[in-house]
Backbone as CSV, one residue per row, in Angstrom:
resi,resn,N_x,N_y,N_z,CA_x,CA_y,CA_z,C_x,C_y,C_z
1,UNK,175.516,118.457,111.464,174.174,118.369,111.970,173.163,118.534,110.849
2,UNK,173.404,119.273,109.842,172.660,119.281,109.085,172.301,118.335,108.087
3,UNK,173.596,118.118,107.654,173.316,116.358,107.158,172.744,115.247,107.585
4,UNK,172.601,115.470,109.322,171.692,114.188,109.879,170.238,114.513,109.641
5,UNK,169.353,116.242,109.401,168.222,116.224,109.362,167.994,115.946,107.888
6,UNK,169.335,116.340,106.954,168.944,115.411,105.584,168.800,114.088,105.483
7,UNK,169.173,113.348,105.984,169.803,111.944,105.705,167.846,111.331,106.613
8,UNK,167.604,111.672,107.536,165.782,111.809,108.146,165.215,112.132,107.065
9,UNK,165.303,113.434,106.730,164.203,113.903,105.387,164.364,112.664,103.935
10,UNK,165.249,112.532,104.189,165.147,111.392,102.656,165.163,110.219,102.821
11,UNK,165.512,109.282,104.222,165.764,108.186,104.131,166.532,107.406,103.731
12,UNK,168.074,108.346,103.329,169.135,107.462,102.736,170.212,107.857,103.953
13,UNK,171.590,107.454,103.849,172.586,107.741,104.541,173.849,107.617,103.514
14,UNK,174.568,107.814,104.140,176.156,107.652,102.840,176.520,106.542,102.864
15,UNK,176.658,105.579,104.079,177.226,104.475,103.540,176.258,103.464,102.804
16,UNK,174.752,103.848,102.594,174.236,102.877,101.524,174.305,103.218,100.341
17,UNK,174.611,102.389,99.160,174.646,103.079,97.707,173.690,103.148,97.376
18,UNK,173.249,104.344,96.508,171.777,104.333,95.792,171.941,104.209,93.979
19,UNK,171.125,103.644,94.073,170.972,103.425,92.656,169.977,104.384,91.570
20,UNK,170.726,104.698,90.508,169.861,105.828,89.656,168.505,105.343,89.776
21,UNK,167.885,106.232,89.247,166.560,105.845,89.047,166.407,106.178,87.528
22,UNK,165.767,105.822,86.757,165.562,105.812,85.383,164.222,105.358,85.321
23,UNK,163.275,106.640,85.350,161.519,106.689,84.982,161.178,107.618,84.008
24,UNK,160.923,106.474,83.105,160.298,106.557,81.534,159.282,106.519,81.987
25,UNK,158.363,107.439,80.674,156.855,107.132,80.892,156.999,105.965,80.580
26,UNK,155.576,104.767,80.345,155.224,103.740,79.562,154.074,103.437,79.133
27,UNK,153.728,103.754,78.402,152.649,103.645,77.570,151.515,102.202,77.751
28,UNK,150.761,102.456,78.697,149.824,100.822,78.744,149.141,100.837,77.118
29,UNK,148.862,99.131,77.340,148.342,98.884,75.984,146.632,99.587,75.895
30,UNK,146.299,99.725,74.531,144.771,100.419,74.712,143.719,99.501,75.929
31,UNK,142.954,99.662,75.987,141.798,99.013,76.473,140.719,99.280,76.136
32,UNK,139.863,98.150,75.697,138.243,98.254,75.005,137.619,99.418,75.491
33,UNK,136.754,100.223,75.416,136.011,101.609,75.705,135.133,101.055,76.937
34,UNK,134.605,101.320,77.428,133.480,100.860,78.915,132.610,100.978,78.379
35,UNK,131.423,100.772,78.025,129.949,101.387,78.100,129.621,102.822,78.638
36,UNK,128.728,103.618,77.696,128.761,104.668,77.950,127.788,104.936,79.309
37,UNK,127.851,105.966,79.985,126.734,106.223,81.451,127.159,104.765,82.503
38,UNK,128.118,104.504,82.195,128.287,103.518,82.965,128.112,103.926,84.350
39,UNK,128.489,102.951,85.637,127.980,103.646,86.980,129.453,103.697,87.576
40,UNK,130.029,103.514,89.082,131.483,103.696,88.998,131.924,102.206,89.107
41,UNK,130.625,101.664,89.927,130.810,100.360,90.000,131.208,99.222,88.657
42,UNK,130.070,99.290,87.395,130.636,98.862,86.280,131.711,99.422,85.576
43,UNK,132.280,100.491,86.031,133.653,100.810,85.122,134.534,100.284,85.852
44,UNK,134.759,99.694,87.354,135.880,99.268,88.355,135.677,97.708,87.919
45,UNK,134.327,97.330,87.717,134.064,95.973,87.132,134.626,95.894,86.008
46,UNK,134.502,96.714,85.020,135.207,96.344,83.576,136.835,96.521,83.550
47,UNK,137.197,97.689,84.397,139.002,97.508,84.774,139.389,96.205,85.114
48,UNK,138.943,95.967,86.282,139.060,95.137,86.451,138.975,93.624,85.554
49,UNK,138.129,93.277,84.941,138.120,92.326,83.899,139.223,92.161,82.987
50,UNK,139.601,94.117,82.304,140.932,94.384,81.213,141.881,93.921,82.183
51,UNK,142.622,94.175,83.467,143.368,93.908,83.932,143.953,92.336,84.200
52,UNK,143.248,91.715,84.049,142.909,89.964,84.556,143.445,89.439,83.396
53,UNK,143.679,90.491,81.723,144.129,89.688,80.910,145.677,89.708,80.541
54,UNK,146.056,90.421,81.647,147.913,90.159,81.983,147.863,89.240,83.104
55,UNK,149.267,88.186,82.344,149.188,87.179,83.696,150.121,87.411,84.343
56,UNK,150.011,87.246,85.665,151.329,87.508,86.746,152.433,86.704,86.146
57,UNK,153.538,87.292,86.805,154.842,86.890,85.991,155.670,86.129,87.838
58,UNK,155.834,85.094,87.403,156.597,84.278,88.594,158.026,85.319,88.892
59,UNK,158.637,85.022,89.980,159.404,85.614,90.575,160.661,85.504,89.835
60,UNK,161.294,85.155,89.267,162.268,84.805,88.410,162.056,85.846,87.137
61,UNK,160.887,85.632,86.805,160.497,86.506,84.973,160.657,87.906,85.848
62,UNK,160.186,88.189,86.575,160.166,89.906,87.324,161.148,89.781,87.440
63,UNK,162.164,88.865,87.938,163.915,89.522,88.432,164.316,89.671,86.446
64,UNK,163.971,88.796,85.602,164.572,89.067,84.713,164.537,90.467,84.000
65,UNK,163.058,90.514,84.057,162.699,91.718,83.329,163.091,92.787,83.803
66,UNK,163.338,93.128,85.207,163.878,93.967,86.103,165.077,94.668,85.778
67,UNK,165.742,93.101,85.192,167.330,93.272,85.593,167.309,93.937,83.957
68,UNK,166.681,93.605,83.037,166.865,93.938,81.344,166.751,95.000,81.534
69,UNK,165.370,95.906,82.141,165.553,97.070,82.087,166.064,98.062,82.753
70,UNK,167.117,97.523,84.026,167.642,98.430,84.780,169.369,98.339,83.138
71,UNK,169.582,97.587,83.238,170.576,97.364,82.564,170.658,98.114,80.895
72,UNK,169.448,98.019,80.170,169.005,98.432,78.961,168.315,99.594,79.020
73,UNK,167.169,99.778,79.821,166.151,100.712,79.293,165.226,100.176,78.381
74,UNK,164.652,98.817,78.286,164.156,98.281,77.733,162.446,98.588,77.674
75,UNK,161.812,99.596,76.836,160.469,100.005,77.420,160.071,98.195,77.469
76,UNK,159.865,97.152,76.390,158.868,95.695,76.883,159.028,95.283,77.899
77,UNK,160.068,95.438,78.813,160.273,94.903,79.850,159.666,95.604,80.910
78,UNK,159.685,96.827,80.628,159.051,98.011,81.619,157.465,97.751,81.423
79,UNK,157.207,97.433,80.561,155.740,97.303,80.175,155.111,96.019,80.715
80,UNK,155.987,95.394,80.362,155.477,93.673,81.186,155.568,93.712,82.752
81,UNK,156.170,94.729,83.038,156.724,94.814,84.551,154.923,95.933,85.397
82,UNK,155.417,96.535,84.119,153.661,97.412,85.145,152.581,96.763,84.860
83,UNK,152.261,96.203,83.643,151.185,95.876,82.856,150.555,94.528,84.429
84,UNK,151.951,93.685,84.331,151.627,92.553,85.159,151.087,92.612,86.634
85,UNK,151.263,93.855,87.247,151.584,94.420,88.638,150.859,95.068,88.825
86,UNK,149.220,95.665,87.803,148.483,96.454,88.057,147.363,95.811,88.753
87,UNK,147.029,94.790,89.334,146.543,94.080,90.429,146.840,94.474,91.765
88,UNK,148.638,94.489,91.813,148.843,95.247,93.227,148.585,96.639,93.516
89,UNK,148.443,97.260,92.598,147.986,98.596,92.454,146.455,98.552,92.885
90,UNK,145.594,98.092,92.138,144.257,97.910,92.443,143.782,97.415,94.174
91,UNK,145.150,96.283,94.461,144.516,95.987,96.251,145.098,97.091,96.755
92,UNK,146.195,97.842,96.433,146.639,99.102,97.165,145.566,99.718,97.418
93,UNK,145.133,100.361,96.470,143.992,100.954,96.340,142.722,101.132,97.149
94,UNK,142.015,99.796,97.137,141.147,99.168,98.087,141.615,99.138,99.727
95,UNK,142.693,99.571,99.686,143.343,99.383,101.180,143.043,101.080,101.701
96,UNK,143.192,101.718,100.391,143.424,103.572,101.032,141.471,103.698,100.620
97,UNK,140.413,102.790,100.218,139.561,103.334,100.030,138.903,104.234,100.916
98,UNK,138.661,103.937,101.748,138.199,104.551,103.066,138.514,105.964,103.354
99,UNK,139.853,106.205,102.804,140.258,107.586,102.601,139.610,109.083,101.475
100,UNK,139.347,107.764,100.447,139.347,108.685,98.972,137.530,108.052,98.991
101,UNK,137.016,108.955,98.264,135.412,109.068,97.798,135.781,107.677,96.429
102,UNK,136.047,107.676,95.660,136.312,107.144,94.401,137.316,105.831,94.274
103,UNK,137.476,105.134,94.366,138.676,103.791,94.205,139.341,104.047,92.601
104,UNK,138.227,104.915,91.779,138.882,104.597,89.935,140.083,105.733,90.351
105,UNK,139.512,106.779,91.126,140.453,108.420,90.686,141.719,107.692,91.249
106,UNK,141.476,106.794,92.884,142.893,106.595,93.395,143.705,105.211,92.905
107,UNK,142.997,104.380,91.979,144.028,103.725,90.887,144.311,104.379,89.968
108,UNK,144.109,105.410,89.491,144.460,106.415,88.461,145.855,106.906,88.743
109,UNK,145.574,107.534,89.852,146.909,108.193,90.633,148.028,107.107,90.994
C-alpha cells in the first residue's frame, strides 16, 4: 500500500523504465546590456529581440541534438537545445502572467 501512495506522489510505476536524468548547468551565450532605467516593458522588448536571434531547430535537429546529448553529455548540444526553445519558455510564461506581477521574474525562473 505504500508503494501505491508512492508511485501517485511521483508519477512513475515499476513497469515503466525511467531514464537518468543528467542536468548540467548551461551557460547561455552573453547578451547586449539593455539600456539603463529601462521600463519592464522595454527590457521584455529587448529579451525578446536577443531571443529571435536563435533560430528554431526543425524536428529532426532537436531529435539529433537530444539524442548527442543524452548519449554524450554534450554541453553544444545542450546549448542549442535551450538557447533554441527559449521562445517556448517566454509563451509559457505569458500563459502564467495573470498569476505573477512581473512576466521578466517568471521567465527568469
Amino acid at each position: 500500500m505504500a508503494e501505491e501512495g508512492n508511485e501517485e506522489e511521483t508519477g512513475e510505476s515499476k513497469d515503466e523504465p525511467t531514464l537518468p536524468v543528467r542536468a548540467a548547468p548551461v551557460a547561455l551565450p552573453k547578451l547586449k546590456s539593455p539600456p539603463r532605467g529601462s521600463s519592464t516593458a522595454d527590457l521584455l522588448s529587448f529579451y525578446l529581440s536577443e531571443v529571435r536571434r536563435y533560430p528554431l531547430l526543425s524536428p529532426e535537429e532537436e531529435k539529433k541534438y537530444a539524442v548527442k546529448y543524452a548519449e554524450t553529455g554534450d554541453r553544444e548540444s545542450a546549448e542549442r537545445l535551450v538557447t533554441s526553445n527559449l521562445r517556448l519558455v517566454i509563451k509559457i510564461a505569458f500563459q502564467y502572467h495573470r498569476q505573477w506581477a512581473n512576466v521578466l521574474d517568471l521567465i527568469q525562473e
